[in-house]
C-alpha positions in Angstrom: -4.0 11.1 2.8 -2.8 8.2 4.5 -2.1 4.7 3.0 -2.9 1.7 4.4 -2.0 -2.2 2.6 -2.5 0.0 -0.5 -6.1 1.7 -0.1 -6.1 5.9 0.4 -8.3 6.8 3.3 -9.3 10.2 3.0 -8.4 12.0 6.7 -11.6 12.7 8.9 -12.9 16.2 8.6 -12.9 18.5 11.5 -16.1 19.4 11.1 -17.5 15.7 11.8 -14.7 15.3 15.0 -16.4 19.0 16.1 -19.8 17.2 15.5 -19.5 14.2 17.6 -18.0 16.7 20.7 -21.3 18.8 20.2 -19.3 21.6 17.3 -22.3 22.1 15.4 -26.1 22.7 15.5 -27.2 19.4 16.8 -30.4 17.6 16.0 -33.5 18.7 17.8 -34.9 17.3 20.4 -38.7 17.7 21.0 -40.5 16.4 24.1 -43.9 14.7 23.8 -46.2 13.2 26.6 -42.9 13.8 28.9 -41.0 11.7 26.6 -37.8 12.8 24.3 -38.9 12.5 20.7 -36.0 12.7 18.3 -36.2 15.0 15.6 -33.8 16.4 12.3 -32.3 19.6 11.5 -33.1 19.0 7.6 -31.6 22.4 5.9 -31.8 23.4 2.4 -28.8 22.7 0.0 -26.9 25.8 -0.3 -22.8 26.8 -1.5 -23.1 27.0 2.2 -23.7 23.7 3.4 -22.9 21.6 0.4 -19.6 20.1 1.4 -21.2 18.3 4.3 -23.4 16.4 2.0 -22.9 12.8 3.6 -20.7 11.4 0.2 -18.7 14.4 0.1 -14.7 14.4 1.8 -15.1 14.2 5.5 -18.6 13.0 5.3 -20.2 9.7 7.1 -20.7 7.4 4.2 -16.8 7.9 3.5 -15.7 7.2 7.0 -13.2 4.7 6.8 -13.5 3.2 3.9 -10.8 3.2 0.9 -10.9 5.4 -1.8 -8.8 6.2 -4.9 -9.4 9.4 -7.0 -9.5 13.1 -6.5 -12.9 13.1 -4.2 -12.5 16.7 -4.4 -14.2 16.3 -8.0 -17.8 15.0 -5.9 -18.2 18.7 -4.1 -17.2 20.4 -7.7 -19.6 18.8 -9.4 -22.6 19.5 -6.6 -21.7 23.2 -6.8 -21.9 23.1 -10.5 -25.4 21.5 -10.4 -26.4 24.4 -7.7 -25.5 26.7 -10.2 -27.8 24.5 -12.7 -30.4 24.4 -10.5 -30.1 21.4 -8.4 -31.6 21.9 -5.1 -32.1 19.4 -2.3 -32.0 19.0 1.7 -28.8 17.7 4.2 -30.6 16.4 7.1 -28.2 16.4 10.6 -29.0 14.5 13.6 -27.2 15.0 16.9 -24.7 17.7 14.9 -23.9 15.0 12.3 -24.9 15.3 8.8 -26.3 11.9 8.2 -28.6 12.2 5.0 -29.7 14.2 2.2 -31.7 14.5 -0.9 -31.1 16.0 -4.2 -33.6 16.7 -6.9 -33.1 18.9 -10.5 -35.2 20.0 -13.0 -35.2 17.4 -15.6 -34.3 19.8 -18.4 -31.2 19.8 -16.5 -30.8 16.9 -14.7 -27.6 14.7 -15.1 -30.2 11.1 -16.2 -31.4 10.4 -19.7 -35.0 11.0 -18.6 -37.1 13.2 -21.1 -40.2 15.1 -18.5 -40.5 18.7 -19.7 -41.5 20.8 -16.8 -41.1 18.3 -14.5 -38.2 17.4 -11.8 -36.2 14.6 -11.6 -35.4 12.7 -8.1 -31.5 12.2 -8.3 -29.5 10.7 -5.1 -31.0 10.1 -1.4 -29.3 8.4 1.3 -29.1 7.8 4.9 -26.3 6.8 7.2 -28.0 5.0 9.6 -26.3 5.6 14.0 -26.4 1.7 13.3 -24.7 0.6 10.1 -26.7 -2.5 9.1 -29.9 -0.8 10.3 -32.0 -0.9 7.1 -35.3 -0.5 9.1 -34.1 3.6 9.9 -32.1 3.6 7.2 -35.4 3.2 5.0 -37.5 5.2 6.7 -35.1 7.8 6.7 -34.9 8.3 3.0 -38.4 7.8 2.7 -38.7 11.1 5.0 -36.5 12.6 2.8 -38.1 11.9 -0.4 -41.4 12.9 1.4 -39.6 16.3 1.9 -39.1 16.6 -1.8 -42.2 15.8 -2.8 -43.6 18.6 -0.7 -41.3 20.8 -1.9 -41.4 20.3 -5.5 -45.2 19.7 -5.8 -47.0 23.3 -7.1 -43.8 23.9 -8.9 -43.1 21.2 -11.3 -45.6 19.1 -12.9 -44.5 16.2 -12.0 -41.3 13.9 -10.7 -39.8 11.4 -12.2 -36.9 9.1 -10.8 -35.0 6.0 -11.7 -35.6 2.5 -9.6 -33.5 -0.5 -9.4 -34.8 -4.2 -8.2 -32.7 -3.8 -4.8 -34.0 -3.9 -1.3 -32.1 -1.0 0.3 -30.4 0.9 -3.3 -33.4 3.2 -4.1 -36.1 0.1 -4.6 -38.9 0.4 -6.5 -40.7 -1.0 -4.3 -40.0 2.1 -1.5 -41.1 4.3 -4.1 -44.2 2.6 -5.1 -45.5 3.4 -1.3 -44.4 7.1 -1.8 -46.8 7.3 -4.8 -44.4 6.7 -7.6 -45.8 4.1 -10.9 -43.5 2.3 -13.0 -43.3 4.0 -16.8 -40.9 1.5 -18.3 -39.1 -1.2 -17.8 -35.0 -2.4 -18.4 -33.5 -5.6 -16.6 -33.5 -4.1 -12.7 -33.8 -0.9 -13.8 -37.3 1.3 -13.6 -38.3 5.0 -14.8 -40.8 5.8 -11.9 -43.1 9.1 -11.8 -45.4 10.7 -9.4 -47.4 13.4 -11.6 -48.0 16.4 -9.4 -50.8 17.5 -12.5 -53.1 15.5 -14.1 -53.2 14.7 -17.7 -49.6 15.6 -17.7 -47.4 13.3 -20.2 -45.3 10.9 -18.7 -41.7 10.9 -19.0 -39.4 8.4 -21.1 -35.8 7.5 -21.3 -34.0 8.4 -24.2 -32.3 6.1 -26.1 -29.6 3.9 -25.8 -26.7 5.8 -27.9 -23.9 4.0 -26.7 -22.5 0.8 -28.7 -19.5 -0.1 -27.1 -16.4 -0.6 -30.0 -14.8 -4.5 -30.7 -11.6 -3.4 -31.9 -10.4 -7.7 -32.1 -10.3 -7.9 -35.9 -7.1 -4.9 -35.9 -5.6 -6.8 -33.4 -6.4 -4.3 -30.9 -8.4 -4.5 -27.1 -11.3 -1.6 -26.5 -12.1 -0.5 -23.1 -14.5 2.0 -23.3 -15.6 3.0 -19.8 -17.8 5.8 -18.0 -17.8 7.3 -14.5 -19.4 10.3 -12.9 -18.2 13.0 -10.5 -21.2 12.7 -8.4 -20.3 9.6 -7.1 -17.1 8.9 -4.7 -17.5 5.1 -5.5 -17.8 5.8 -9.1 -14.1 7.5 -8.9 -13.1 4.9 -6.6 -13.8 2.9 -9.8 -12.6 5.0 -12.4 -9.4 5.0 -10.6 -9.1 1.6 -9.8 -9.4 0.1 -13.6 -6.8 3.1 -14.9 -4.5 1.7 -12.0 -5.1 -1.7 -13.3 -4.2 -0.7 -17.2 -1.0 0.9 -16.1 0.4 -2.3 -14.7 0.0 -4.2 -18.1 3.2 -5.2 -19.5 4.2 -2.6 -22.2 3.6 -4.8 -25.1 0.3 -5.6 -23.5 -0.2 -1.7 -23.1 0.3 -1.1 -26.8 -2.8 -3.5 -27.9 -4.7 -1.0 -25.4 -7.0 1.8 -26.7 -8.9 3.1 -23.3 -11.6 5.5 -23.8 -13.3 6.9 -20.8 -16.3 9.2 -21.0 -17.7 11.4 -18.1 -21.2 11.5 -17.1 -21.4 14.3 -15.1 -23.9 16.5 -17.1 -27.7 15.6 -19.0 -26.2 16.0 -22.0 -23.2 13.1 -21.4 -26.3 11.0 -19.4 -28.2 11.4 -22.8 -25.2 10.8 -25.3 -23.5 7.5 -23.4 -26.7 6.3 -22.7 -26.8 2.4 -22.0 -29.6 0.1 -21.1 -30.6 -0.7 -17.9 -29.1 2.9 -17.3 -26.0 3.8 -14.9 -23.8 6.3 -14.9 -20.8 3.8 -14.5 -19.7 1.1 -16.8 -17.4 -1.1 -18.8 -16.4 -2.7 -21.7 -13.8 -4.4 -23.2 -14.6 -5.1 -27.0 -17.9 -5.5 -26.7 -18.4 -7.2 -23.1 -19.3 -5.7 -20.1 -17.3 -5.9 -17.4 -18.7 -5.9 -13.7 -16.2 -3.4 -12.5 -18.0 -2.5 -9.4 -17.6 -5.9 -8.0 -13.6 -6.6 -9.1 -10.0 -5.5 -7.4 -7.4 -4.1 -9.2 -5.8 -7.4 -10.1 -8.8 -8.7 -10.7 -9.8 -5.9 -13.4 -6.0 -6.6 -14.8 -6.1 -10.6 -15.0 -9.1 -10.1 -17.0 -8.0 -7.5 -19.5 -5.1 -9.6 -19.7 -7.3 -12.9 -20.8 -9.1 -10.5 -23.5 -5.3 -9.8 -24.5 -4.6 -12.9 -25.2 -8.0 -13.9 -27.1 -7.4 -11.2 -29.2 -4.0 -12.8 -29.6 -5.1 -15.8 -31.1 -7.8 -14.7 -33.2 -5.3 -13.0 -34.7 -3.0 -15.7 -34.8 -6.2 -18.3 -36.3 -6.1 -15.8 -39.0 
């Protein structure tokens, strides 16, 4: 790894330097009415192929960014969930892996969604040549969704997927067009299904199981948080807040109870399950803290200020 002001930037795989001097299969290139048409090598998910999934070490959507953790843990868990039977597409253009597609049957299926017999549309994503180009970036996933649909039609009865009130971070919107209703409802967050059978039952969320602890009247500060292994940022995260609890004074360290809880598997979805639904939060005694949006000494100034209210409530008696 190198270090640079402080952020780990994982090295670039050789596989992706290969790829951009022509290494690997490329994507193909058909030729219609004398014109090049651009087409994608979109190959199945295997053990084979599944480190080159785009979030993955090495892969495009990592590619010069920071990141803290052991991103080692993202390809574990994918070949875990192969094993579970998660299946899915990595779609390459011009040698590059740029996109994929995951899907799972919902049995199994790391998301507190309830659809016996049906599957359940995890992540898709698309790197676009162009990094702010959310025209192919969009049309991209909806290809790839469209590839899952096809694939998984005949063999489950239906599909059901979460939705989020967010132009470009798997809208609801972009799914409505591919067929998908709205079920139910939380803040930003939609349960979306696209029955392959009909009079099949629709699925539901479970319930929210998850109270976060307030651990103030003891004198104590609760940080109860949750991550996942199938995310890099969600590490990245992870990492970042238990970086920001070990720089606490010592005295501050002591009024401390951390309690992190994976949510790598549909049993920890179901049992830490919050509403609207991720598979990343915090809180500290109760309040939620926006740790996707804050720095390290951002995420330590504030447990700090909780410190100190729990100080004086105890103090007020």
């Amino acid at each position: 790894m190198q270090d640079r002001g402080g952020e780990h930037l994982m090295p670039q795989a050789t596989r992706v330097q290969k790829a951009r001097a022509g290494g690997i299969a490329s994507g193909l290139v058909s030729v219609r009415g004398g014109e090049p048409v651009e087409t994608y090598d979109d190959r199945r998910l295997t053990e084979e192929n599944v480190g080159e999934v785009i979030c993955c070490p090495g892969g495009l959507e990592l590619e010069g960014k920071g990141f803290r953790g052991d991103l080692s843990a993202v390809v574990a868990w994918r070949r875990e969930m192969l094993e579970m039977g998660m299946e899915g597409f990595v779609s390459y253009h011009d040698g590059l892996a740029r996109g994929g597609v995951e899907y799972m049957p919902a049995e199994v299926a790391p998301f507190p969604i309830e659809a016996r017999g049906a599957a359940v549309l995890m992540c898709y994503h698309w790197v676009p040549v162009v990094r702010d180009d959310e025209a192919d970036h969009l049309a991209q996933e909806k290809r790839l969704v469209c590839k899952v649909i096809e694939a998984a039609a005949g063999r489950f009865s239906g599909l059901a997927t979460l939705g989020w009130d967010n132009p470009v971070h798997f809208p609801t919107s972009f799914l409505q067009e591919l067929g998908f209703e709205v079920v139910e409802r939380t803040d930003y967050v939609a349960l979306m299904w696209r029955p392959f059978t009909a009079g099949v039952a629709r699925p539901r969320l479970s319930p929210e199981n998850f109270a976060p602890q307030d651990l103030s009247s003891h004198g104590l500060l609760a940080i109860e948080s949750a991550w996942s292994s199938r995310c890099p940022y969600s590490l990245r995260h992870a990492a970042l807040l238990e970086e920001a609890l070990a720089g606490l004074p010592e005295e501050a360290t002591a009024l401390v109870r951390h309690l992190p809880h994976r949510v790598d598997t549909h049993e920890e979805a179901v049992r830490w399950a919050i509403r609207p639904w991720n598979w990343e939060w915090a809180f500290a005694n109760g309040d939620k803290i926006p740790i996707h949006r804050m720095k390290v000494g951002e995420l330590r100034d504030l447990v700090s200020d909780k410190l100190a209210r729990v100080r004086q409530e105890v103090s007020d008696g």
